[in-house]
N, C-alpha and C positions, 0 to 999 in steps of 0.2 A: 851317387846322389846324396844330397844333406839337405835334413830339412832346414825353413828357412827360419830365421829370430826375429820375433815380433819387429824390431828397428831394420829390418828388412826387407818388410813389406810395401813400404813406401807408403804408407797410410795417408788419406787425409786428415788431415784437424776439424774440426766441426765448423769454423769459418769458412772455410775452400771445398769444404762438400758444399756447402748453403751456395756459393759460387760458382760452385762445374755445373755443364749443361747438363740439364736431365734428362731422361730417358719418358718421350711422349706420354708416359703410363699414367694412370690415377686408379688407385685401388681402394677399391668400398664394402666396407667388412659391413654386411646386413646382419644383426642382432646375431652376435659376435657372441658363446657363453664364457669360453676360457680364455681366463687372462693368458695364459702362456701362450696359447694361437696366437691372439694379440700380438704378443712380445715378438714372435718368430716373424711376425708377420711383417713385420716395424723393422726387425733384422735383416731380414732378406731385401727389403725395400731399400736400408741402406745400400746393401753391396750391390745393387742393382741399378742407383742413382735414380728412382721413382720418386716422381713430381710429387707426391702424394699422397697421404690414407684420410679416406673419410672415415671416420666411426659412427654408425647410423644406429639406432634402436636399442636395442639393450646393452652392447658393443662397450666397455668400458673402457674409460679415461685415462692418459698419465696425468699424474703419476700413480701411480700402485706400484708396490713391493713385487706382486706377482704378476705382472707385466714387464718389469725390470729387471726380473731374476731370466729373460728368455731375449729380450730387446739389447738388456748389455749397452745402455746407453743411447740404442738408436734411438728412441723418442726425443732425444736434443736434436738430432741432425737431418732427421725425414722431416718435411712438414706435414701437419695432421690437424684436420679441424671432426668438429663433434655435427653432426645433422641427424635430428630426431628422424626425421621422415624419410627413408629411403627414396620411394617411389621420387619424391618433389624433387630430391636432388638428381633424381639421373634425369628427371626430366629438364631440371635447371644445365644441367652439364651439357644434352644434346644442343640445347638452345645457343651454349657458345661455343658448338662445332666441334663435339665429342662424340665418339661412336659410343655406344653400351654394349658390353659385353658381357653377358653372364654365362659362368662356371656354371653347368649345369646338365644330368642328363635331361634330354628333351625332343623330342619329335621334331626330326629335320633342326636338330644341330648339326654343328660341323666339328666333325676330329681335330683334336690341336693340331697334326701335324699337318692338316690340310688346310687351316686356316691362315692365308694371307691379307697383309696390312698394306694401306696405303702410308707410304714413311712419309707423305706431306701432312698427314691426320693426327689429333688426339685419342686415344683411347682411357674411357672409363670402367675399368674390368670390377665385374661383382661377384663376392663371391658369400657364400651364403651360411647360413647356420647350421652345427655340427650335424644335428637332428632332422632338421626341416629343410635344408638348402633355402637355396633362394627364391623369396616371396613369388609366389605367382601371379602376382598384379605387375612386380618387376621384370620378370620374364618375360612375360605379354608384352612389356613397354621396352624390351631391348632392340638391341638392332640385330643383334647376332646371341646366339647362345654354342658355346664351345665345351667339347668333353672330352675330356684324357680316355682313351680306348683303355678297355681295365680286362683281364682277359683270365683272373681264378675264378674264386670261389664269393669274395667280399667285390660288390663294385663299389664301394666306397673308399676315398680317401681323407687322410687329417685334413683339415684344412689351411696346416701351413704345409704340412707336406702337399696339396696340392697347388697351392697360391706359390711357392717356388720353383715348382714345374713349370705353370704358364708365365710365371715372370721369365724365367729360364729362357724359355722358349719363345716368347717375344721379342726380349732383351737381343737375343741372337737376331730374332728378324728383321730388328728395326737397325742393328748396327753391322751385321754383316752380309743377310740375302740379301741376294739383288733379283 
């Protein structure tokens, strides 16, 4: 085995990503604190081909230094709009036939792993602040609320280490279970 040289990879250009089909997703960073989640977050979303980042509430903007020190560029090639109001936009997003999903522990969620998509649907997945997770006027207003099974001592995780888990894990649902 030999690793491979970045002109090896077969990269897209930031035109032909904007171009290839995306992956059903939309991700809604709710009062987001660190920029570098952010950035991870915007990265992941690239290699994953997601429709998407909303940035809702405190959730900061590109450009910033310390969102681009972690994103490496993805904020040219994801698309990403800014919405003060959480809550308005998932409710806007059910309106044009998006599930909601919120990251979240919660009474009668469902395990990622047992969480099935319909691959004719959109999904808007939330995921919530470092501290507080996700709002609970939002979770009350989702459709679904989904948790990574966490089995030490900390049940928390980062939240780009967790938003790459369930992209992960979707990502796989939507383009190879059946």
């Amino acid at each position: 085995m030999k690793k491979l040289k970045n002109s090896e990879l077969n990269r897209l250009d930031i035109p032909s990503f904007k171009e290839k089909e995306k992956t059903a997703l939309v991700i809604i960073l709710d009062n987001i604190r660190s920029l570098n989640n952010i950035g991870s977050v915007f990265r992941t979303s690239d290699a994953f081909l997601i429709e998407k980042i909303y940035l809702c509430g405190i959730t900061a903007k590109p450009p910033h230094k310390d969102i681009h020190k972690t994103a490496l560029g993805s904020t040219e090639s994801v698309a990403w709009e800014y919405e003060e109001n959480t809550l308005e936009l998932v409710k806007t997003l059910q309106k044009n036939g998006y599930i909601a999903v919120s990251i979240e522990q919660a009474d009668n969620s469902i395990k990622l792993q047992d969480f099935t998509i319909d691959k004719a649907k959109k999904y808007a997945i939330i995921m919530g602040n470092e501290v507080k997770g996700v709002q609970q006027e939002v979770v009350s207003e989702s459709d679904f609320c989904v948790e990574i099974p966490q089995f030490g001592t900390k049940h928390s995780l980062n939240i780009s280490v967790t938003t790459g888990i369930v992209i992960w894990d979707l990502f796989k649902k939507f383009r190879w279970n059946d």
